[in-house]
N, C-alpha and C positions, 0 to 999 in steps of 0.2 A: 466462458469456461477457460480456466486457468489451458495457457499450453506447455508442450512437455517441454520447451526453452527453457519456462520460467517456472519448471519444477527441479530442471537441471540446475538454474540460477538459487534457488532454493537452499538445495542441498550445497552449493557451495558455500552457502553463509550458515550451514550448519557447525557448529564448533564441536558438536557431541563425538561426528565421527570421520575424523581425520583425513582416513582413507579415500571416503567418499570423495570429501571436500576436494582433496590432489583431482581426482578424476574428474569431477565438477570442473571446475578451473580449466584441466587439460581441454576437455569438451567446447567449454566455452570459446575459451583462445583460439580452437579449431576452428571452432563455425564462424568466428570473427573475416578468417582466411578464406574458407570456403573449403575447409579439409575435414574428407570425413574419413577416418582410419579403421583398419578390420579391427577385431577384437584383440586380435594376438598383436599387431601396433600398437593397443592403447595402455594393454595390460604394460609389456615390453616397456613401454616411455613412462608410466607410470608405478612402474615396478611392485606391482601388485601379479597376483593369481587370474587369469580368465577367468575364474568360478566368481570372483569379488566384482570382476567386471558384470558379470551375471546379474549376480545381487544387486547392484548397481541400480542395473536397469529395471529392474523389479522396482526398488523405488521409487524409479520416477512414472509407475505403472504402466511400464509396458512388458510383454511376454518373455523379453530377452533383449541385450543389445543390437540382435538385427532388427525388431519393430523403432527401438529407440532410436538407430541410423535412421531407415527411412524414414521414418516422421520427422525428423530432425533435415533432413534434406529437402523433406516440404515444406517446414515453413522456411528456410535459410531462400527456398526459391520464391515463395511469395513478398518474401519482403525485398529479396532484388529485383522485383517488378517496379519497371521505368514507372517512376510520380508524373502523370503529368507534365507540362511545362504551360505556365501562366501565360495569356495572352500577350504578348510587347506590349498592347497599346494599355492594358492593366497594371502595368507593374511598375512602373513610376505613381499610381494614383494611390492614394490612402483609402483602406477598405473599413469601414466600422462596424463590417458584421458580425465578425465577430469578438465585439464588445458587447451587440446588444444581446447576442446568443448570452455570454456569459453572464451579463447584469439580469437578464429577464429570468436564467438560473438560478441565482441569487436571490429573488422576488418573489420567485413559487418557492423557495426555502424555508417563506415565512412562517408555517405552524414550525417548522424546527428552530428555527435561530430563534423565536418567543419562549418555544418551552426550555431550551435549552437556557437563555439569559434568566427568564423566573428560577433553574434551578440555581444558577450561580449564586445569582443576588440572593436566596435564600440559607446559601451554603458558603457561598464566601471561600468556596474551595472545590477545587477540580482536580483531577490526573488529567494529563493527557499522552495519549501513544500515538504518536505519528510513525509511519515506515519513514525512510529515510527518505525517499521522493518529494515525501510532504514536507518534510524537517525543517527546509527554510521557510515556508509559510508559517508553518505552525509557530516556529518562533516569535516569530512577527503577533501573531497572537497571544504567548507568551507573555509577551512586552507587554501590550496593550490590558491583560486584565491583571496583571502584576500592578500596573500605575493607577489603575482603579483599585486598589488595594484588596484584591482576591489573591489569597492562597493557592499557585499554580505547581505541580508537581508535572516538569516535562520528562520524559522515561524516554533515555535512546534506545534505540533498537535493537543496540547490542547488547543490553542489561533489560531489556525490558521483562522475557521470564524468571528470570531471578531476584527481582522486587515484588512482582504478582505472588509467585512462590513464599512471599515471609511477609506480607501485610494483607491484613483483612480486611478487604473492600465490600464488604455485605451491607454499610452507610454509606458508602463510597460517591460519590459524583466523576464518571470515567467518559474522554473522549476521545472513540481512538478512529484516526484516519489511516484507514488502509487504501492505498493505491501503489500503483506498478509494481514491479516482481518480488520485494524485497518483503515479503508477508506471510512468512513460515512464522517465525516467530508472535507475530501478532497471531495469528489465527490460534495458535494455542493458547495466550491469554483469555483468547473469548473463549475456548472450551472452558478455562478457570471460569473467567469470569460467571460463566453459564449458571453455574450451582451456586454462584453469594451475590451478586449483586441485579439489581429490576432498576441503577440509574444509570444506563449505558447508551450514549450516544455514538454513532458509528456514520463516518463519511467513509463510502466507499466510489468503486466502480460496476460496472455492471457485468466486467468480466470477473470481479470475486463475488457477484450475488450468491452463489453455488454455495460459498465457501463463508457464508456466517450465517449461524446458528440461529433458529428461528424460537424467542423468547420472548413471552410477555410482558408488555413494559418496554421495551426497547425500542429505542429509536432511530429508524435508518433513511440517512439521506445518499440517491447514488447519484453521483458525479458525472451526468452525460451532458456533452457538448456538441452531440450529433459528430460531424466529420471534425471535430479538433479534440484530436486526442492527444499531441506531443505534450511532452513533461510541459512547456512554458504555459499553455493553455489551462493548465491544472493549476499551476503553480498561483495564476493572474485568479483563475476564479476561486481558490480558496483564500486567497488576499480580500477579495472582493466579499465575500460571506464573513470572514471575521472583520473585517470593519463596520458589515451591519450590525455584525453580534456587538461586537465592542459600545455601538452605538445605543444597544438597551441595557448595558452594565452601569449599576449604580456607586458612587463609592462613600456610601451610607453605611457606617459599623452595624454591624450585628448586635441588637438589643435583647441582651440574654435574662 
């Protein structure tokens, strides 16, 4: 389940509405510090109304900017909960668990990365939407079925609804990876996508499971790696899944 951080994070990558966006941002910056300010400070530094500060938090569904504080001060303290510290006699040694965690993810991927390469090779053309998290993987992918001479359309994130908006993907071949906060925008392409297109593949998480659209035809792979969740760990096993994909890409013209 998405949390209200990373609904706050949201709206600050919303461009629609400005106002938010300032407050977004100020919030953020805050909880960076570990400052949580009353309403009448936030409005005040941000030089908006307390009623906009209101709306605000309705946004990001919560009752009002006092539930938005407290919740927001819970998770800022669970992630300042002390990590661990690895054994001495462990941390000079090189651990390969998880490599085989992510390769053996990779492995049980296989009805996806087959159907997904039979569409390719049959279409010879894909989109793809990655959130920004994903972007340098994805690229990497990019690469890879570009030199197999597929047709790749990569959509950044910040133009991503305003291409979906003026092209008809109802034959489309679309694959969009949603992972970490940055997936306001994605998530409304898959409400588009919902009503034109049944060729949509989706790499997600399990904390957006919530948050896409349940449609027949569609194809979803979630991204768990049990306890390694940092961006690198993502980043290594989406590397690791497009090189097996790249691996069933043919680069045989299409015989029309």
């Amino acid at each position: 389940m998405i949390s209200v951080y990373e609904r706050v994070e949201n709206l600050a990558l919303d461009s629609k509405n400005t106002t938010f966006t300032t407050i977004a941002k100020q919030i953020l910056s805050d909880f960076n510090e570990g400052i949580f300010r009353n309403q009448n400070e936030l409005s005040d530094i941000c030089f908006v109304s307390m009623s906009t500060v209101t709306q605000f938090s309705k946004a990001t569904l919560c009752e009002g900017y006092k539930e938005l504080t407290i919740r927001l001060k819970i998770e800022y303290e669970n992630r300042m909960l002390v990590k661990p510290i690895r054994d001495a006699e462990n941390v000079d040694e090189l651990s390969l668990q998880v490599l085989e965690i992510i390769n053996a993810w990779a492995i049980d991927a296989k009805e996806f990365i087959l159907s997904l390469a039979k569409e390719i090779n049959q279409k010879k053309r894909i989109w793809i939407a990655p959130s920004s998290q994903s972007l340098p993987a994805t690229r990497n992918l990019h690469d890879i079925l570009l030199n197999q001479g597929v047709d790749v359309k990569l959509m950044d994130s910040s133009t991503n609804l305003e291409v979906a908006r003026h092209f008809d993907f109802k034959n489309e071949l679309v694959l969009m990876v949603v992972t970490g906060r940055d997936t306001l925008t994605l998530q409304r392409i898959l409400e588009y996508l919902e009503k034109l297109s049944r060729k949509v593949y989706i790499i997600t998480t399990l904390n957006h499971a919530e948050e896409i659209p349940v449609v027949d035809g569609w194809n979803i792979l979630y991204l768990n790696l049990n306890k390694y969740t940092d961006y690198k760990y993502k980043l290594h096993a989406l590397n690791t899944l497009y090189f097996l994909l790249g691996e069933k890409i043919d680069n045989k013209p299409i015989i029309l």
